[in-house]
Every structure is written in C-alpha cells, then in structure tokens.
C-alpha positions as CSV (number, residue, x, y, z in Angstrom):
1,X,-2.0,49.8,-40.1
2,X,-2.3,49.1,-36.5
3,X,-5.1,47.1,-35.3
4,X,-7.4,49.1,-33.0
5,X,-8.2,47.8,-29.2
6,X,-11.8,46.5,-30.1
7,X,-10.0,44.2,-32.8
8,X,-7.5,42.8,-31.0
9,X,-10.0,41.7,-28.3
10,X,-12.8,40.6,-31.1
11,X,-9.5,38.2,-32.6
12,X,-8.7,36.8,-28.8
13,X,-12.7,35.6,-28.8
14,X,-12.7,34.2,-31.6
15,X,-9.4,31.5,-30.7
16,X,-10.6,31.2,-27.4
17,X,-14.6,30.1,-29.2
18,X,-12.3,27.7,-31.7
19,X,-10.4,26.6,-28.3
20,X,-14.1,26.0,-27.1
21,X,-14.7,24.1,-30.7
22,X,-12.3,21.7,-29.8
23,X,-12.7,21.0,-26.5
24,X,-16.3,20.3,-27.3
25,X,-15.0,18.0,-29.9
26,X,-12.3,16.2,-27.9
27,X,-15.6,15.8,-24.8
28,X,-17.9,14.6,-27.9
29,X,-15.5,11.7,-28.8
30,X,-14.6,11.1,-25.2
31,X,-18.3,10.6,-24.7
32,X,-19.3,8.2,-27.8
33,X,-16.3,5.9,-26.0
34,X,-17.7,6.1,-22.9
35,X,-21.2,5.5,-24.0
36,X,-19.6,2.8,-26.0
37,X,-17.6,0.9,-23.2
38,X,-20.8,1.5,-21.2
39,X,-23.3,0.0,-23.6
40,X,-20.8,-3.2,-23.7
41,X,-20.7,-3.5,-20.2
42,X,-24.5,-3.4,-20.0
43,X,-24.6,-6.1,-22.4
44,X,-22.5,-7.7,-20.5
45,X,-24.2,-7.2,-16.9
46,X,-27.7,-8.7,-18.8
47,X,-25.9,-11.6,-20.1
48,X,-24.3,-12.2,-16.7
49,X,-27.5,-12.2,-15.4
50,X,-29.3,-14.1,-17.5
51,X,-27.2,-16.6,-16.9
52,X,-27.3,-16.1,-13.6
53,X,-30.9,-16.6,-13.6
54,X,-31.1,-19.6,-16.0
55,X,-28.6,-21.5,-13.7
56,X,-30.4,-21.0,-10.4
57,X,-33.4,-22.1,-12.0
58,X,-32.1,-25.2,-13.2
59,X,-30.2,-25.9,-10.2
60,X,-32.1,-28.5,-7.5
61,X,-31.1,-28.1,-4.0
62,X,-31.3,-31.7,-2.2
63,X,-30.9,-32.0,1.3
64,X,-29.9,-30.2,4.6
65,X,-26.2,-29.9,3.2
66,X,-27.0,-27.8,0.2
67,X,-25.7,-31.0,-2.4
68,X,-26.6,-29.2,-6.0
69,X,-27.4,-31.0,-8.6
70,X,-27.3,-29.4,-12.1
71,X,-30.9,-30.4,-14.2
72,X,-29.7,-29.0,-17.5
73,X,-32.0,-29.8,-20.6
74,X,-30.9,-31.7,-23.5
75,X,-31.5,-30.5,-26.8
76,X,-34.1,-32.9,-28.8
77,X,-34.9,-34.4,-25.5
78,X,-37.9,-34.3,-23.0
79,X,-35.5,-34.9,-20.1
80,X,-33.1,-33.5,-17.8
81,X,-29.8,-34.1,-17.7
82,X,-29.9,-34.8,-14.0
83,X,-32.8,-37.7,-15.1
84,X,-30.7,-38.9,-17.4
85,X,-27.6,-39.5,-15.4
86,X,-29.6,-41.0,-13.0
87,X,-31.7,-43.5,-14.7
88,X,-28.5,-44.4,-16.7
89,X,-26.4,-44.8,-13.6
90,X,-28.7,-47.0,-11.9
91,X,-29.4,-49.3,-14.7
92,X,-25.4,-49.3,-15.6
93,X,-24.4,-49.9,-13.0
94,X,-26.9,-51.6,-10.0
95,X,-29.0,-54.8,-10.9
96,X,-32.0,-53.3,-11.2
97,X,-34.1,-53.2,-14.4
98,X,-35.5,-50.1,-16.2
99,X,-39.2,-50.5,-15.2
100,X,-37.9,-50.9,-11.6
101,X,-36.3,-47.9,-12.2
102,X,-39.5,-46.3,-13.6
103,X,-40.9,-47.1,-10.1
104,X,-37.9,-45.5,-7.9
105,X,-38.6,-41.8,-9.9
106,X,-42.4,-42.7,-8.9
107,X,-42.0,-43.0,-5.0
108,X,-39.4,-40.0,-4.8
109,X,-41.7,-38.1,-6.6
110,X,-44.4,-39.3,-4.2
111,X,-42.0,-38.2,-1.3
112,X,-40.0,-35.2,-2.4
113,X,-43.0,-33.1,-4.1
114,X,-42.3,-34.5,-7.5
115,X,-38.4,-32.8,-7.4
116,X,-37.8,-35.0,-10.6
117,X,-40.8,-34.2,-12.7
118,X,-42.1,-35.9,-15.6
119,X,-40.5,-39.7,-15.4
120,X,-39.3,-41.6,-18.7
121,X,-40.6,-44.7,-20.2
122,X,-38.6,-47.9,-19.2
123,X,-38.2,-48.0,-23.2
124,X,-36.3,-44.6,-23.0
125,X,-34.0,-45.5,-20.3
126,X,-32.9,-48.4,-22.7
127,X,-32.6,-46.2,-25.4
128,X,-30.2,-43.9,-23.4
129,X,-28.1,-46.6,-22.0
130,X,-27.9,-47.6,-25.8
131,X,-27.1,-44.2,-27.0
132,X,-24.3,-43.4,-24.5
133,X,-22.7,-47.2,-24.5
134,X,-22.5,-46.4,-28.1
135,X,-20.7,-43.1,-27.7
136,X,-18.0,-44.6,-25.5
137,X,-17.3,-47.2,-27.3
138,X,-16.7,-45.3,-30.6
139,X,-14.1,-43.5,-28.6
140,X,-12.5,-46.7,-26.2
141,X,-9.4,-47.6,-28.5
142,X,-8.0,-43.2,-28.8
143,X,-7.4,-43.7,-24.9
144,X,-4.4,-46.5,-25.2
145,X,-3.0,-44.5,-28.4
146,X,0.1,-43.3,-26.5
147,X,0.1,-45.8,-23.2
148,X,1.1,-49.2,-23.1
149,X,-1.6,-51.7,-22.6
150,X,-2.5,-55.3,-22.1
151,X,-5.6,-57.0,-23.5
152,X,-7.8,-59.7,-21.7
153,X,-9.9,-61.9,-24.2
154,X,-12.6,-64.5,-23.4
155,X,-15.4,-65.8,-25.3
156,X,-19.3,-65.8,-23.8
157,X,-21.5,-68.9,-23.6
158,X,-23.9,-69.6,-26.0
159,X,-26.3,-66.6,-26.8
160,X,-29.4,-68.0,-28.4
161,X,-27.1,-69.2,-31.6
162,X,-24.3,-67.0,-31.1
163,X,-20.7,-66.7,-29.1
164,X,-19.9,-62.7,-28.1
165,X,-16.3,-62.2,-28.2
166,X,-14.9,-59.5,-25.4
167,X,-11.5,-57.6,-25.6
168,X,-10.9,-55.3,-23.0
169,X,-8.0,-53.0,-22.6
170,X,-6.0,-52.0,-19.3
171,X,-3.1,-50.3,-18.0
172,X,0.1,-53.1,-18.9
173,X,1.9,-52.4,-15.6
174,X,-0.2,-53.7,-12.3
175,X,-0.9,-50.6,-10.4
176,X,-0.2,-52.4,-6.8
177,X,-3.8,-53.7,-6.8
178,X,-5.9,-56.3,-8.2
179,X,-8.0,-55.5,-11.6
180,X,-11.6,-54.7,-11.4
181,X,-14.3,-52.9,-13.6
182,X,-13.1,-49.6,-12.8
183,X,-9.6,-50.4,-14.9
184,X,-10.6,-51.8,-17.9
185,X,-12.3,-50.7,-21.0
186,X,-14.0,-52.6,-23.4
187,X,-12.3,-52.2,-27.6
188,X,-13.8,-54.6,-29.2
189,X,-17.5,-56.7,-29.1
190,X,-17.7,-59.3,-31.7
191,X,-20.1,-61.8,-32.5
192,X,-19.9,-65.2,-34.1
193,X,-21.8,-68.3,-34.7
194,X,-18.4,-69.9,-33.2
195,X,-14.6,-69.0,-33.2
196,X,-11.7,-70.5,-33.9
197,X,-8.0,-69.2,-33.5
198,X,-8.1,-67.8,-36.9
199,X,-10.9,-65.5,-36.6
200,X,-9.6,-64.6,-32.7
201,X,-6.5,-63.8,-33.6
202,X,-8.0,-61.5,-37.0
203,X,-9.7,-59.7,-33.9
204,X,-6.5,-59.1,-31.9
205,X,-4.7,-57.8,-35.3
206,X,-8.1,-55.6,-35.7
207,X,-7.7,-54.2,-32.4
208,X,-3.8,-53.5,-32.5
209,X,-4.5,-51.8,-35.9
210,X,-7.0,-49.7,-34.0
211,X,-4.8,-48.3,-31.4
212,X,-1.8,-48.0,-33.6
213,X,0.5,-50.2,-31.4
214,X,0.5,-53.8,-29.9
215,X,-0.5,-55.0,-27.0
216,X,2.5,-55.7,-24.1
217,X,0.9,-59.2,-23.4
218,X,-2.5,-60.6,-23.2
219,X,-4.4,-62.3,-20.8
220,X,-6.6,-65.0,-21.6
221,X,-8.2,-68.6,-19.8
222,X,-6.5,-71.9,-21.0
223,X,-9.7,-72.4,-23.5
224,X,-7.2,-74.0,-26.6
225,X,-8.8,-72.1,-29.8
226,X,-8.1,-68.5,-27.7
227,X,-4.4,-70.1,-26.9
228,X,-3.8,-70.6,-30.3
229,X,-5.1,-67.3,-31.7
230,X,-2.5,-65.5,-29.7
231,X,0.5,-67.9,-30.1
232,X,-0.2,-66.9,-33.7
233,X,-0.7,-63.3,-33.3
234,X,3.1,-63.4,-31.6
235,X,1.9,-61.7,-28.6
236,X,3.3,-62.6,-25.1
237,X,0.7,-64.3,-23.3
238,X,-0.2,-65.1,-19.8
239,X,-2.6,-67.8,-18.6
240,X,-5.7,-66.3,-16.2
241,X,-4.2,-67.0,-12.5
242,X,-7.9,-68.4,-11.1
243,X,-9.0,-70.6,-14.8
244,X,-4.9,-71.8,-14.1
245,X,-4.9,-73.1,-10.4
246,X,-8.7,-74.8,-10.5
247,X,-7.4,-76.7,-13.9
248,X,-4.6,-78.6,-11.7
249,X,-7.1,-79.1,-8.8
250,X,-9.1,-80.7,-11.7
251,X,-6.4,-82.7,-12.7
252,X,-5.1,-84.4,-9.7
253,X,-8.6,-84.1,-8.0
254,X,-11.4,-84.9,-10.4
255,X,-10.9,-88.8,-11.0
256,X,-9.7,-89.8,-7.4
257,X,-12.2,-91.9,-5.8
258,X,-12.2,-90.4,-1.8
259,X,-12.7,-87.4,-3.6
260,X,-15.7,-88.5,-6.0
261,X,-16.8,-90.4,-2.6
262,X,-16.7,-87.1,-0.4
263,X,-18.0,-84.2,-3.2
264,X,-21.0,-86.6,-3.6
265,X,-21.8,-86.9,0.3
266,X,-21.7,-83.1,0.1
267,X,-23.9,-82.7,-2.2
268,X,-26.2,-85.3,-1.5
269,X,-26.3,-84.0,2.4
270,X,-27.5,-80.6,1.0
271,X,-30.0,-81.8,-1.3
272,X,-31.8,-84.5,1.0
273,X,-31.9,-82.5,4.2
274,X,-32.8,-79.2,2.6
275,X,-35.3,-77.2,4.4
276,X,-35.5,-79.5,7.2
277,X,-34.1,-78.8,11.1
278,X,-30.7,-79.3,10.4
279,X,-30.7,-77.5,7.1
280,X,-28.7,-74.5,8.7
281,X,-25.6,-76.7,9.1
282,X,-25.8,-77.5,5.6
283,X,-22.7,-77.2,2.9
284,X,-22.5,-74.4,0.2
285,X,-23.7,-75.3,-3.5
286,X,-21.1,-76.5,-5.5
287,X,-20.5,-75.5,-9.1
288,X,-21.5,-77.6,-11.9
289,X,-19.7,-75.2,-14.2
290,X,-15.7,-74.3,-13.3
291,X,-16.4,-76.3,-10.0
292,X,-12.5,-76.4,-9.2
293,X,-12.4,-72.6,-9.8
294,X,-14.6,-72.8,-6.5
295,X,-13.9,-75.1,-4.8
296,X,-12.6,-72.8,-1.5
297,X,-16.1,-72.6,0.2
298,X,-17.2,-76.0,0.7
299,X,-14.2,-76.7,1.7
300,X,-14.1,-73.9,4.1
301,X,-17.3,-75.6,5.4
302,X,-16.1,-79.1,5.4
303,X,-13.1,-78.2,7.6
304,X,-15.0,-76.1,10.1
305,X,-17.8,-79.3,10.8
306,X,-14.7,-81.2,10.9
307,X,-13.2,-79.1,13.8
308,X,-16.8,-78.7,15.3
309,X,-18.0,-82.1,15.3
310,X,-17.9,-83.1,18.7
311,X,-20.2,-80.2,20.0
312,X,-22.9,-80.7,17.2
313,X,-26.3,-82.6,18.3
314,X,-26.4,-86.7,17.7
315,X,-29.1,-86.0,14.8
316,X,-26.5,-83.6,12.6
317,X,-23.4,-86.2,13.7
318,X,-25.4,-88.7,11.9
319,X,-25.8,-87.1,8.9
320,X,-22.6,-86.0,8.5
321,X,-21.0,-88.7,9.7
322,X,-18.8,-88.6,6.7
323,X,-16.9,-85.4,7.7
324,X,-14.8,-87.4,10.4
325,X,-14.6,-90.4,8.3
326,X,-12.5,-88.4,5.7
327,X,-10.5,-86.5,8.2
328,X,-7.1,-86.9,6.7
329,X,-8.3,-85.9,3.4
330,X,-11.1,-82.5,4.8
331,X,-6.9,-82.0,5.9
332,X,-5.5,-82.3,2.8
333,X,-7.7,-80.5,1.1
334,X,-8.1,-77.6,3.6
335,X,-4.2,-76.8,3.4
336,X,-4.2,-77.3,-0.7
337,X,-6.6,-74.0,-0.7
338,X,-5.0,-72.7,1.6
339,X,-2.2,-72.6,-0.4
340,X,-3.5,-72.0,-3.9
341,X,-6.0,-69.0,-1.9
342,X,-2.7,-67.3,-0.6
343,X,-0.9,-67.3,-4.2
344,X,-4.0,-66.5,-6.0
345,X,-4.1,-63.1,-3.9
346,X,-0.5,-62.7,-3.9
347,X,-0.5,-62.4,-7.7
348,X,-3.3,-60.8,-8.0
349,X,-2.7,-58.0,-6.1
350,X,0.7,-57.2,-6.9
351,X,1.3,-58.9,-10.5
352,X,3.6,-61.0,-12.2
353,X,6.9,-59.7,-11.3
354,X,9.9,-61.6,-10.3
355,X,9.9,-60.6,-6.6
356,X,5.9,-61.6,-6.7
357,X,6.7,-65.1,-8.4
358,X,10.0,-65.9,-5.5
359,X,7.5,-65.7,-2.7
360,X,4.9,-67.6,-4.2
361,X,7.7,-70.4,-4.5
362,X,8.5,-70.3,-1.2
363,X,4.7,-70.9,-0.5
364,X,4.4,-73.4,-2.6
365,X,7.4,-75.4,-1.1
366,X,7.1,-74.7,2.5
367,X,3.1,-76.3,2.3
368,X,2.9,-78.4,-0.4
369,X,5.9,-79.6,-1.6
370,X,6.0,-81.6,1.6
371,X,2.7,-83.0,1.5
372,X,1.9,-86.3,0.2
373,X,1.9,-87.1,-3.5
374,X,-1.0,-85.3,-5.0
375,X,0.2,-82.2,-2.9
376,X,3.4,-82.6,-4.5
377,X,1.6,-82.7,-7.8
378,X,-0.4,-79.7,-7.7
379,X,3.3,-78.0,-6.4
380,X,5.1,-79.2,-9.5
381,X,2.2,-77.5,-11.5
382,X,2.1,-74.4,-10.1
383,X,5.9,-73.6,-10.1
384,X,6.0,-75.0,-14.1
385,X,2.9,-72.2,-14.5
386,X,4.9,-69.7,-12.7
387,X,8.2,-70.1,-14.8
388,X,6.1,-70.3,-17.9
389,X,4.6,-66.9,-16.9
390,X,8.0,-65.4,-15.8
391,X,9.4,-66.2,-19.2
392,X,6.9,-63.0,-20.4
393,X,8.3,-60.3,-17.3
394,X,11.4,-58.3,-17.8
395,X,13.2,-56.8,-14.3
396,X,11.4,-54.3,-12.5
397,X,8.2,-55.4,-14.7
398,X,5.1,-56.4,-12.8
399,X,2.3,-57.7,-15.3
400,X,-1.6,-58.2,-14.4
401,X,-2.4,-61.9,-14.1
402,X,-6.3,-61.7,-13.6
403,X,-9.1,-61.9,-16.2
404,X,-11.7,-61.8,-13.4
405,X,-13.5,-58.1,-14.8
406,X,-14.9,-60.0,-18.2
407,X,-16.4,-62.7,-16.4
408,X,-18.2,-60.4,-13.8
409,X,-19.5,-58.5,-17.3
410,X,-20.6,-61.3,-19.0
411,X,-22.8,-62.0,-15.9
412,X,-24.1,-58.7,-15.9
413,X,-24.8,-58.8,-19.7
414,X,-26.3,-62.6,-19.1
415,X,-28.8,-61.1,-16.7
416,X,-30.1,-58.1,-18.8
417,X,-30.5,-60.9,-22.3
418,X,-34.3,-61.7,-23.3
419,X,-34.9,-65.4,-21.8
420,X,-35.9,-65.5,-25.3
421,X,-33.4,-67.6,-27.3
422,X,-34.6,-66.3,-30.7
423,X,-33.7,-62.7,-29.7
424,X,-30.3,-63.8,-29.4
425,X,-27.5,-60.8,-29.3
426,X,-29.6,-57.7,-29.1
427,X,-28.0,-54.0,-28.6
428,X,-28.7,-54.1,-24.6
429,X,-24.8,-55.3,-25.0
430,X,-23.6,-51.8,-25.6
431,X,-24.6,-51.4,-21.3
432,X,-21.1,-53.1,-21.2
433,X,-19.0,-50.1,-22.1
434,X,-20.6,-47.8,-20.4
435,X,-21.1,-50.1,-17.1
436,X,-17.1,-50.0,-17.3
437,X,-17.0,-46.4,-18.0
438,X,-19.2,-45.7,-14.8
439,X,-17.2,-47.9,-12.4
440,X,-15.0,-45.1,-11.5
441,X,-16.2,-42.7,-9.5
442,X,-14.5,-39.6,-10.6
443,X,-15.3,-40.7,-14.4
444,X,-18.9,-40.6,-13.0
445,X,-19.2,-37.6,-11.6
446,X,-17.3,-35.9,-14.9
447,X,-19.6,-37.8,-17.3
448,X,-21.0,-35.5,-19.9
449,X,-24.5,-37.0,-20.0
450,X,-25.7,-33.8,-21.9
451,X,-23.1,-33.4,-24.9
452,X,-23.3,-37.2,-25.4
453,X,-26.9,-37.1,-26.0
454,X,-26.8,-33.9,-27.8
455,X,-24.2,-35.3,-30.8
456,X,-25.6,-38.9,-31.1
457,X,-29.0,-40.1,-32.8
458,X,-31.2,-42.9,-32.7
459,X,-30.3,-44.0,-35.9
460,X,-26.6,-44.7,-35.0
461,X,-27.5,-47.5,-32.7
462,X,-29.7,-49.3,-35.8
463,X,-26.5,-48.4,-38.2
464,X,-24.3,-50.8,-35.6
465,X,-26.7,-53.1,-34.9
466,X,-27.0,-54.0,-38.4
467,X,-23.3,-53.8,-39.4
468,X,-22.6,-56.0,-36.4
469,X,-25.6,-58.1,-35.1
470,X,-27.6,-60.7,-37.1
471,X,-31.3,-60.4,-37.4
472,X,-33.5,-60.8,-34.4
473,X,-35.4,-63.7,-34.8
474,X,-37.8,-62.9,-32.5
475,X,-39.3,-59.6,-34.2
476,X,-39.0,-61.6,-37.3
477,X,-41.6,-64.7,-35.8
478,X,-43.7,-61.3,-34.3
479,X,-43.5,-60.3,-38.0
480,X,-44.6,-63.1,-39.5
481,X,-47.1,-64.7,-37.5
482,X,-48.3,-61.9,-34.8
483,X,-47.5,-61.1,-31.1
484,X,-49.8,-63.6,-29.6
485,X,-47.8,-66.4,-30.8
486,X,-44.7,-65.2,-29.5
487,X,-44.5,-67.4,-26.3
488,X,-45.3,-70.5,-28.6
C-alpha cells in the first residue's frame, strides 16, 4: 500500500525533529565541556590572583630604585622572613651584638615609618642564629660527597675548661686565589677537656667516614699533638705557610742578643712615651702571642724612622736614638720580611704547585742566601719546608697552603663567648657555620631563611647541646645559689 503525501511528509518531520534531538544533544555535551574548561580557568584566574595579591602585599618597596624585598611570614613564627635574614645577617656576619642590633630595627623604624614592624628580642636573634647554624651544619659534610677536598684543623685556646676542635672543609685544588671565609665550611665542632693525637686523629677518621672519601691532604700549624694525629691517620699533610715562616724567625731570632736588645727598646719606647707629644711617632704593639707570625709591622716602622731620622725634631731623635744605633740590623731585618712577605703571598695566592715552589727558590736565593749567616739560616729553612711540602704535589697539582680562615673564626667565636669562665662552650658556637655559609654573597642572597626555620625546632638545638657540650656551670651556680650571686 502506498503511503499517501501527508505521510511521507509527517515521516520526513519526524527524522528531521530526531536530527534536532541530537544536535541538541551533541550542543548539551559541548556545553557541560565548555562550562567545564571555563569553571577551571576561573579557578584558576582567582588563584592567580590571590596570589597576586598576597605577594604585593608582602612585598616592601625600599628606595628610589624600586629594590624589593620579599617579607614572607614563617610558619610558627612572629617574624618576617625579611627580619629574620636581616637580624641573622648582621649578627653572622658584622661585629655587632644582638641588642645592638635590637637598636638598628629601632632607629629605622623611627626613620622609615616603622617599614620593619614589630622588632624581636635580642634573645630571639640568638635563638635564630642558633637554629639556622644548626641547620647548615647538619647538612656541611653531603656537599664534599662527590668533590675532592682538603681539611684544615686547629685547636682553640682555652674555653673556660675546655679546647674546641675546628675541621673545616675546602675545595683541594687552589682556585688561583688565597682562602678566606667565603671557601670553607665547617664538618666538624668538637670539644674536649684537652687532645691529644689519638683523639685528633679519631676526629679526622670520623670526618672521612662522614663524607664517604678521604681527604687529598690536610692543613694544619706545627702544634706537635695535631702533627701526630695526622701522620697517623696516613693523610698527606702540609704545614700552615704563616705558623711555618714565623717559627724559623723564632728560631734564628728569638735568643740573639741585638735582637732581645732592639724588640725591648721598641717596646719600651711605646709604653713610656704613650700619650705624650711624640706619641704619634710611636712603634706598633707587638704580639705577646705568635709575635714572629707578626713581626712585618714594627718592622715596617722601624725601617721607615730609620730612613726618616735625620728630618725628625731633636726631642723624637732622642728617644729613638736606638733606631740609627742598630742600622745594619733595622737592614737586616727589613729585607728578611721582605722576603718571607713576598713568599708568603706567592703561595698563598696561587698554592703549592711546582711552578709556585721554583720561584719562591729563586727568591729565597737571590735575597737571603747571600745575606750574612742568620739570613742564610732562615734560607736553608725555608727551601727544606718547601721540599717537604712539594713531596705532597703531583704535576699540574696546585694545593692550598693557608689555615688563615680558622683563626679569623676563632676570633669571631672568642668575641661573642660569655667573659664568664663557668659558661664555658655554650651553643652561640653554632654562629660559626653559618658565618661561613653567609660569606658568600650569592649563597646570601639564595639563603632560604623561611624553609630553614619552618623544618627545625627549638628543641634540636638542646638535643645537640647536650650530646655535644658539657653542662654550663654558670646556670648550674644560678641554680643553686640564685642570680645575685652570679658575679661572685
């Protein structure tokens, strides 16, 4: 049966109306995408801007050359981050206490409509400096895992009734300059009522096992019990250039009589005639500890009153009368120093190599192998030192010959100590890592002030202290008998 005109049309609706159907489908889905894509991108844009927001508001603007400086907060703390860096930077790394720092973030405040807000308690800034030394010296040994490295060791003096026993680790090959803060780092702090070359040399083993290799060589002064300790370790071991040169000074110098006669006119000049008329002509302290190690600026002075005599007023000649009587030895002297200063810089600078240690020779015998005797004698020191120490260099090696950055951190360290002897070693020595750490600029700058602070806890510096520190006597005696017999 044929299908009439009005059916055929009514059928051709209906496929266009479930075309329709589909279509309407196909937009549907197409729209729950969109909306989908959309609502993430929203998300998206609000987050964006959020953090957007946050960061401009935690952002300071200092200065007419738009220098930003991010102030993030630290989780569990009070403080910025931008406080924190600063206060810790400035007591790391400037000789300034913590309360004079309190009173720096006072008088900026006072200037720059208080930019840094609330300011901490000098407590707090020790606290931090604690925290953060801590932190970095956890980590110090994982950065020599894969490199080569030297060690230098020294022992501290006395510290109420304790030694502190320094290794720091550096880069084994001399990078063309000499070493300072800024290339060292500090693996391990020990402390000991005293040591001797058995317990020195179970602290280089320690530190070895620590890093997973052994050191290249170490650098150490010629105190005998640290000598021993690495002659027994097996380590190759090269003597402090400075500690080295003023020992054979010492040893030629010390017991000769002209030289006894003209150190004590020196000295005496300085302390009689201080803080009279002549006093600005008068000589530079000397030493009474590692004198010989510093000898180069009195002598300096000697030489230059020696050369300006003649032109001084008849008051000064008198007094000083001494300078022209020893003329031949102010001579002596002057090109000794001259001589050790120009191979102390050499070597310092560029290392022991073998191309370093052949022009320190020919110093050595163009000036004072044809001296007089004791010039001769300090010569046939220094070239026996400098074949020892060539013994320890392969060709094409140049190794660091300087000790100089643990000495400048045990003066730091010195200073920040309680005058106090019954405090003794207290955890302000954890400022020594981080002071190193904060040398560099760039390490500065990249510091992570905030995650630092975030991970450790207050509680990590008393676990250390106690695992590694003996008992403060002081807080004991405040303990015991009361605060207001503390200065008794």
């Amino acid at each position: 049966m044929k299908k009439s005109a009005q059916d055929k049309e009514i059928e051709k609706l209906k496929m266009q109306v479930d075309k329709l159907k589909k279509e309407k489908l196909s937009l549907q889905r197409d729209k729950r995408n969109l909306m989908g894509r959309l609502s993430t991108a929203q998300s998206r844009n609000a987050k964006y801007r959020s953090e957007l927001k946050k960061k401009r508001e935690t952002e300071c603007w200092l200065g007419p050359e738009n220098l930003r400086a991010n102030d993030e907060s630290i989780r569990r703390h009070h403080y910025s981050s931008l406080m924190v860096a600063l206060s810790v930077a400035f007591y790391a790394r400037l000789s300034v206490g913590s309360r004079q720092i309190v009173e720096i973030f006072n008088i900026l405040n006072e200037f720059m409509g208080n930019m840094f807000g609330k300011v901490p308690a000098y407590t707090t800034i020790g606290y931090w400096t604690q925290e953060l030394g801590l932190s970095v010296y956890k980590e110090s040994c994982g950065l020599f895992k894969d490199k080569q490295y030297a060690l230098i060791v020294d022992e501290s003096m006395m510290i109420g009734s304790e030694k502190l026993l320094l290794t720091l680790a550096m880069p084994a090959a001399n990078a063309g300059s000499a070493i300072t803060e800024k290339d060292v780092t500090i693996v391990d702090i020990s402390i000991a009522k005293s040591w001797n070359g058995t317990s020195i040399k179970n602290v280089l083993e320690k530190v070895a096992d620590k890093i997973g290799h052994k050191p290249e060589y170490v650098v150490t002064d010629n105190g005998s019990t640290v000598c021993k300790a690495v002659r027994d370790a097996g380590y190759a071991h090269h003597l402090d250039i400075s500690h080295t040169l003023g020992m054979f000074l010492e040893r030629v110098y010390k017991k000769e009589p002209d030289f006894q006669e003209l150190s004590d006119n020196v000295q005496l000049a300085r302390l009689k005639y201080n803080m009279q008329d002549i006093a600005y002509v008068q000589p530079p302290s000397q030493r009474s500890v590692a004198r010989f190690m510093n000898m180069s600026k009195w002598i300096d002075w000697i030489s230059r009153m020696q050369y300006l005599y003649h032109t001084l007023q008849d008051d000064i000649k008198s007094v000083y009368a001494f300078v022209p009587h020893n003329a031949s030895l102010v001579d002596e002297l002057a090109e000794t120093m001259d001589c050790i200063t120009k191979i102390e810089k050499n070597v310092k600078n560029n290392g022991w190599s073998r191309d370093t240690i052949c022009r320190c020779k020919r110093i050595v015998a163009t000036s004072l192998m044809s001296g007089n005797e004791r010039q001769c004698k300090v010569g046939s020191f220094i070239l026996e030192y400098m074949e020892r120490e060539l013994a320890f260099v392969n060709e094409g090696e140049s190794h660091n010959a300087s000790s100089d950055p643990v000495e400048s951190i045990f003066g730091v360290v010195k200073g920040r100590m309680s005058d106090n002897k019954l405090a003794g070693v207290t955890p302000i020595i954890l400022l020594m890592p981080l002071r190193l750490n904060l040398a560099d600029k760039d390490r500065r700058v990249n510091f992570n002030f905030k995650q630092r602070l975030e991970e450790g806890r207050h509680r990590h510096i008393k676990e250390w202290a106690n695992e590694n520190l003996s008992p403060n006597l002081a807080i004991k005696r405040i303990n015991t008998i009361g605060k207001k017999c503390v200065g008794f």
